[in-house]
N, C-alpha and C positions, 0 to 999 in steps of 0.2 A: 406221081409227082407230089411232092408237098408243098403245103401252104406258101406261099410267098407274107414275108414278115411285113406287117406294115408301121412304118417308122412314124411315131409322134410329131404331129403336126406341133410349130415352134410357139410359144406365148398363147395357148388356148388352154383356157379355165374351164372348170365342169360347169354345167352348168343348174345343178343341184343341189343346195347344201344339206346334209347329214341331218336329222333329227338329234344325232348326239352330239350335235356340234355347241362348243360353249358360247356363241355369237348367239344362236338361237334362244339357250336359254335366258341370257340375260336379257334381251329384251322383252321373254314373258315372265320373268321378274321386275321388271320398271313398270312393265301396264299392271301386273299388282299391285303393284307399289302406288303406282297412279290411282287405280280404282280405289283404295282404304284411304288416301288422301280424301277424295272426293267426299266418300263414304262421312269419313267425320267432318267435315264443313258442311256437310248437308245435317248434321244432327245439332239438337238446339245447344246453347252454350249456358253451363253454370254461371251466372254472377254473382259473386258473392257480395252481400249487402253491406255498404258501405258505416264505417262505426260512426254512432251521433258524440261522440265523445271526443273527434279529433276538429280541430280546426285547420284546416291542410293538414300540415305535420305536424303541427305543436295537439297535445293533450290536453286536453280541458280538467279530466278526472285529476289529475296528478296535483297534488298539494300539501300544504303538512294538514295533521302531522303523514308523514311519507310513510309506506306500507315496502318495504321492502324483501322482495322473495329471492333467501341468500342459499347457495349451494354450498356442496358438502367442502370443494377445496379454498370456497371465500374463507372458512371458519380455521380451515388447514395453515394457511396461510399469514391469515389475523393472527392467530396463535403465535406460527415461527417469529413475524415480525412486532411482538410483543404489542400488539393495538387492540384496547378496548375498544370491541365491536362496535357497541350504541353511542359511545364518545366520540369518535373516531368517524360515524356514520352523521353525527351533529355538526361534527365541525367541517366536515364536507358541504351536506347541503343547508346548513345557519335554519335547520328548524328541527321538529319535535319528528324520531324516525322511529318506527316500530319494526324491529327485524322479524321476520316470517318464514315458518319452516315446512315446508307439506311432509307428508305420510312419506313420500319415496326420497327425499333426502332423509329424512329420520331412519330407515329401513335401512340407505345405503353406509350412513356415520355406523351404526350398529354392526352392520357388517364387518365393518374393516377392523373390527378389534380391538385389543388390547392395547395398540400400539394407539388408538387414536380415541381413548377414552376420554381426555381432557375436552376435547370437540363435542363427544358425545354429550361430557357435562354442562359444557357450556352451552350447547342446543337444547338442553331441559329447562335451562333457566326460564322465570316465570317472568321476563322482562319480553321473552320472547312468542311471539301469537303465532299457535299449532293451527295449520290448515289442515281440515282433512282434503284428498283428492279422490275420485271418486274411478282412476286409473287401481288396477290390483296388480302392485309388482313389476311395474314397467321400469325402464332409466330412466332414473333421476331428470337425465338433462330433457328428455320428451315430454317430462311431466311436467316441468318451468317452460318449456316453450307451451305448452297446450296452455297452460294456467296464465300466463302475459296475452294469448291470444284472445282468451276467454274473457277476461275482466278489462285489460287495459286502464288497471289503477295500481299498477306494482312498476316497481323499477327492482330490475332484477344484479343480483350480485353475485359477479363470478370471476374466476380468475383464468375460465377455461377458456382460448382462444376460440376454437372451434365453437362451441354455446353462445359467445360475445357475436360471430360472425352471423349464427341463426337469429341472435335476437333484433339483431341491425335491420333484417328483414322485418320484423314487424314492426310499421309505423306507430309512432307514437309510443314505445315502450325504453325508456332510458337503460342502459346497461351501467353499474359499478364494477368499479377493477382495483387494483391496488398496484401504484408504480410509485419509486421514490417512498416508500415506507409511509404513505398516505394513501389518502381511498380518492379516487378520482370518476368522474359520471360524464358520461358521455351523451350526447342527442340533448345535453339538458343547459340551455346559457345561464337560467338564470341562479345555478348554483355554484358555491365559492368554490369547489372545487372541479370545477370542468374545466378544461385542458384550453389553455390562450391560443 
């Protein structure tokens, strides 16, 4: 005689689930997840020290004559839109402005060539104060944001939207832009040309 078949009892679940089942492993992926949460709340926290040079938000450093650290396409720009840089830089903020060039924009103007030598000449000019930076070879724009973080006595000039949004981040550091075929300064009221 053979077996008699026996017929699956109706709505009964096993009652073991699989090691390879994906239920199982996400939740010992969530208690990972959980434990390296805990893990770094329990480790102590960097604060970084706050600058003696800001007053809330307002800069204390910042004054004429004004130290400005201008980037490769402010000069690009200045150029297309026929504006002398330092006149141009005076009649914006009604004081005495020294334009400032570090090592990695001079690096990057030289790069770009032949097509952009008028900028080159115009960034040798001796009207203009050569910072060295003590970065070897990095971008241009990493080098102005380390250098605005570091000092907190520049107001930085740029036309780059992306560089204008990193400098917003640091308190107390003014950005120049150029819109309407003027130069325009931003985080700063008390200059003639900041935005009504």
């Amino acid at each position: 005689m053979g077996k008699a078949k026996k017929t699956r009892k109706f709505a009964v679940a096993k009652k073991i689930i699989s090691t390879k089942d994906t239920r199982v492993k996400t939740v010992a992926e969530k208690n990972k997840a959980k434990q390296k949460l805990e893990q770094e709340k329990a480790k102590p926290k960097q604060v970084e020290q706050a600058v003696s040079a800001l007053f809330f938000q307002y800069n204390t450093q910042l004054g004429p004559p004004y130290h400005i650290l201008v980037d490769t396409n402010f000069i690009n720009f200045s150029i297309r839109n026929k504006m002398d840089i330092i006149r141009s830089m005076m009649d914006c903020l009604l004081a005495k402005c020294i334009p400032c060039i570090t090592d990695c924009v001079m690096g990057e103007l030289e790069k770009l060539g032949e097509k952009y030598r008028i900028a080159l000449q115009l960034a040798k000019d001796p009207r203009f104060e050569r910072i060295p930076c003590n970065c070897k070879g990095c971008y241009a724009d990493d080098c102005l944001v380390q250098m605005a973080k570091q000092w907190r006595c520049f107001i930085v000039a740029t036309c780059d939207k992306e560089l204008r949004s990193r400098i917003r981040k640091i308190p107390g550091v003014p950005a120049m832009y150029i819109t309407n075929h003027k130069y325009t300064v931003e985080r700063m009221p008390e200059a003639f040309g900041a935005p009504r």
